[in-house]
C-alpha positions as CSV (number, residue, x, y, z in Angstrom):
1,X,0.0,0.0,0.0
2,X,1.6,3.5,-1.3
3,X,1.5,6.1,1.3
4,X,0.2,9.2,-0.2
5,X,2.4,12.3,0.8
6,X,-0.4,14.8,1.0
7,X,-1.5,13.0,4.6
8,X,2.2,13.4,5.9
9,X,1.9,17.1,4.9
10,X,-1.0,17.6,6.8
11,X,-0.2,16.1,9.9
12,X,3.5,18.0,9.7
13,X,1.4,20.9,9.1
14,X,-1.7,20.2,11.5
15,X,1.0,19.4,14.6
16,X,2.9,22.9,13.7
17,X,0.0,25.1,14.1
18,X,-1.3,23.6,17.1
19,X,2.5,23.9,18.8
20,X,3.0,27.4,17.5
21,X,-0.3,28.0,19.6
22,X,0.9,26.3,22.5
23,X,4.2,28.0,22.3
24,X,2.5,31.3,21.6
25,X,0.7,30.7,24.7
26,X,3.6,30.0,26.2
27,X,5.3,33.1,25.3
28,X,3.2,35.5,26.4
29,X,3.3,34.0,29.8
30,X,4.4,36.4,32.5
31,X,4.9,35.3,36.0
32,X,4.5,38.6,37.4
33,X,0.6,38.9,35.9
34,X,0.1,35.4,37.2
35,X,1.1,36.7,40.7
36,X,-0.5,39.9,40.9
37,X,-4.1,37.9,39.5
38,X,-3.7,35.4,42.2
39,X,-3.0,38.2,45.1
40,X,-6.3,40.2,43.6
41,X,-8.0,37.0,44.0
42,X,-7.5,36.3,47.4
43,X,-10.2,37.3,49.9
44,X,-9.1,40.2,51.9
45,X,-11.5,40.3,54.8
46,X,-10.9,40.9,58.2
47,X,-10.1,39.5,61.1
48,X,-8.0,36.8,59.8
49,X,-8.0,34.0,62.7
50,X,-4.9,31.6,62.3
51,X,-4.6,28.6,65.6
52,X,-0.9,27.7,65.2
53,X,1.5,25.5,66.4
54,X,5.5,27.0,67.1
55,X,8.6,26.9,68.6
56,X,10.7,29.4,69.6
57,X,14.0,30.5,71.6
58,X,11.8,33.1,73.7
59,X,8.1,31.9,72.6
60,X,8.9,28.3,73.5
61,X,7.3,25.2,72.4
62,X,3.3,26.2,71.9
63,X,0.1,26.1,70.9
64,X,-1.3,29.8,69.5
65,X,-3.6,32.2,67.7
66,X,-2.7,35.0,65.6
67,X,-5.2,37.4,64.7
68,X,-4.9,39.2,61.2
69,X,-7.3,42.5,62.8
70,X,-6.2,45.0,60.0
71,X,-4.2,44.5,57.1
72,X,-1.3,46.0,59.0
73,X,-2.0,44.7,62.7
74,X,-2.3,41.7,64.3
75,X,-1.8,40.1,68.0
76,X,-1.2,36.6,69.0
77,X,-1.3,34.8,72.3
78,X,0.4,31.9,73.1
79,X,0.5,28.9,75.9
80,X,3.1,26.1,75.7
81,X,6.5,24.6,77.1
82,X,10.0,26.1,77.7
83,X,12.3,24.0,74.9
84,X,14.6,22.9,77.7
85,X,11.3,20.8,78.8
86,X,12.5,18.4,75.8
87,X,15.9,18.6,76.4
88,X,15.8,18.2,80.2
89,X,13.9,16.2,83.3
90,X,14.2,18.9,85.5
91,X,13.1,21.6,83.6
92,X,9.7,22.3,84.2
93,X,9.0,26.0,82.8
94,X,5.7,26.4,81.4
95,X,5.8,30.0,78.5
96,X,2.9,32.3,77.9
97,X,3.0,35.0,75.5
98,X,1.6,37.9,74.0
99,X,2.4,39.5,70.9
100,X,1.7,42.3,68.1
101,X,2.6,42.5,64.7
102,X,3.0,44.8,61.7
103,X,3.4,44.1,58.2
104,X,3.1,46.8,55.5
105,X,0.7,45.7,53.0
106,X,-0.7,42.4,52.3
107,X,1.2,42.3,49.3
108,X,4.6,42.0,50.7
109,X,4.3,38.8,53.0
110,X,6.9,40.4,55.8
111,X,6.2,41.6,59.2
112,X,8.2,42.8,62.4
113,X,6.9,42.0,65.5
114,X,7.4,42.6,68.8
115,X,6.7,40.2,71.6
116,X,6.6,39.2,75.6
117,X,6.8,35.5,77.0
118,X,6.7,34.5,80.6
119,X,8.2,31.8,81.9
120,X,6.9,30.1,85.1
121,X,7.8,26.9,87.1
122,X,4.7,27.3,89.3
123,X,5.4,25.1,92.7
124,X,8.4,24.1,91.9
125,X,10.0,28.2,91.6
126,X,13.4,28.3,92.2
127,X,15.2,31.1,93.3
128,X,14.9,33.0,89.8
129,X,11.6,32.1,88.4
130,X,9.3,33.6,86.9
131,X,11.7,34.7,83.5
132,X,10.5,37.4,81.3
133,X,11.1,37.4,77.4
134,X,11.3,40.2,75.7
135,X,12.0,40.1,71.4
136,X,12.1,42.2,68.4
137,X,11.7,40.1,65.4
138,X,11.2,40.5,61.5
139,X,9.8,37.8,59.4
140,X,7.9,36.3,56.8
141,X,4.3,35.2,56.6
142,X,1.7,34.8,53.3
143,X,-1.5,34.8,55.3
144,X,-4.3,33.9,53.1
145,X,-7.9,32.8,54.2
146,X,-8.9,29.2,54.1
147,X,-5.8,27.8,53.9
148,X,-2.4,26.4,55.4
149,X,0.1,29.0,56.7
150,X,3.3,28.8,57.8
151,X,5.7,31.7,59.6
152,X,9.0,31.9,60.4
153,X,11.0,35.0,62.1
154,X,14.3,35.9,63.9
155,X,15.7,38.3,65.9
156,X,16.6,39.2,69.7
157,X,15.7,38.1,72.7
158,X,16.4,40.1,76.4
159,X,15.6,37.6,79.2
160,X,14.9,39.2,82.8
161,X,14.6,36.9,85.8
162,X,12.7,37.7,89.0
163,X,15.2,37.5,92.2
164,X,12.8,35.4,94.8
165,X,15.2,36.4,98.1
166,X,15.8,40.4,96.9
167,X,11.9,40.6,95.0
168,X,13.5,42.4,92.3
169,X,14.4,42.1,88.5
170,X,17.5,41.3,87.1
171,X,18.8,41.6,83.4
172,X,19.8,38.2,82.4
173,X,21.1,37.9,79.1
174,X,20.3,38.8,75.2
175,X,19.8,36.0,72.9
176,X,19.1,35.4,69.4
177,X,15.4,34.6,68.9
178,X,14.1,31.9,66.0
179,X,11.1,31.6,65.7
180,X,8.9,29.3,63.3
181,X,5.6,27.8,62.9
182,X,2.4,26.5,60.6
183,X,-1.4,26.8,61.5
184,X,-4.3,26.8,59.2
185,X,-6.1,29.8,58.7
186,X,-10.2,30.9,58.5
């Protein structure tokens, strides 16, 4: 059976138009319209409400909620474990926090915040319990409704301690402060 040419030549032909589409479409792709579509999309009420989970140098190991009130402001509070609970039998500090945030638009997903843990042994207080956290931090967080979020930031920590036998407050130390953690937002 003889293969007629003009078949071959349509299918060459048929396969090049439809790939000089695809690559047409291709070509006119531009990331930076994809982006700004998909940020214009996103639902932009407020409050945001996002229950997290987190560790931390000054926050500890916790359990949280930010809330998103404005598109510049938020505050978080936090319960949880000092990290030395993991690391240590004795250690028995239990961290609270409270925190506020800033980012500049909801456009650009970084934020500086500025926040104050507590820690406490309870009962068993020794001599310099409870500590007092106190950190400056800038980080990064794309908080979108509806969805899985996850934050990470760094910066400084000053740690106070509360003398039992004097009853006054002492300047402790300055550490550095990482702090990261996922929650889902609504």
């Amino acid at each position: 059976m003889k293969k007629s040419p003009f078949l071959f030549i349509l299918a060459v032909f048929t396969i090049f138009l439809n790939s000089s589409s695809y690559s047409q479409t291709l070509l006119n792709f531009n990331p930076s319209l994809q982006v700004s579509k998909f940020i214009s999309t996103q639902k932009t009420s407020y409050p945001i409400f996002l229950p997290h989970i987190g560790i931390g140098f000054a926050s500890g190991v916790r359990a949280g909620l930010m809330v998103q009130a404005t598109e510049n402001f938020s505050g978080e509070i936090s319960a949880g474990y000092d990290l030395a609970n993991f690391t240590s039998a004795s250690d028995e500090e239990k961290r609270y926090g409270v925190g506020v945030s800033y980012r500049y638009s909801e456009k650009i997903p970084v934020f500086i915040s500025a926040l104050f843990a507590i820690g406490d042994r309870g009962e068993k207080a020794n001599l310099r319990s409870p500590k007092y956290y106190y950190s400056l931090n800038a980080g990064y967080i794309w908080l979108t409704k509806f969805s899985m979020n996850f934050f990470a930031r760094g910066g400084f920590a000053l740690r106070y301690y509360y003398e039992r036998s004097t009853e006054t407050v002492h300047y402790d130390t300055l550490l550095p402060n990482i702090d990261i953690g996922f929650g889902y937002s609504f």
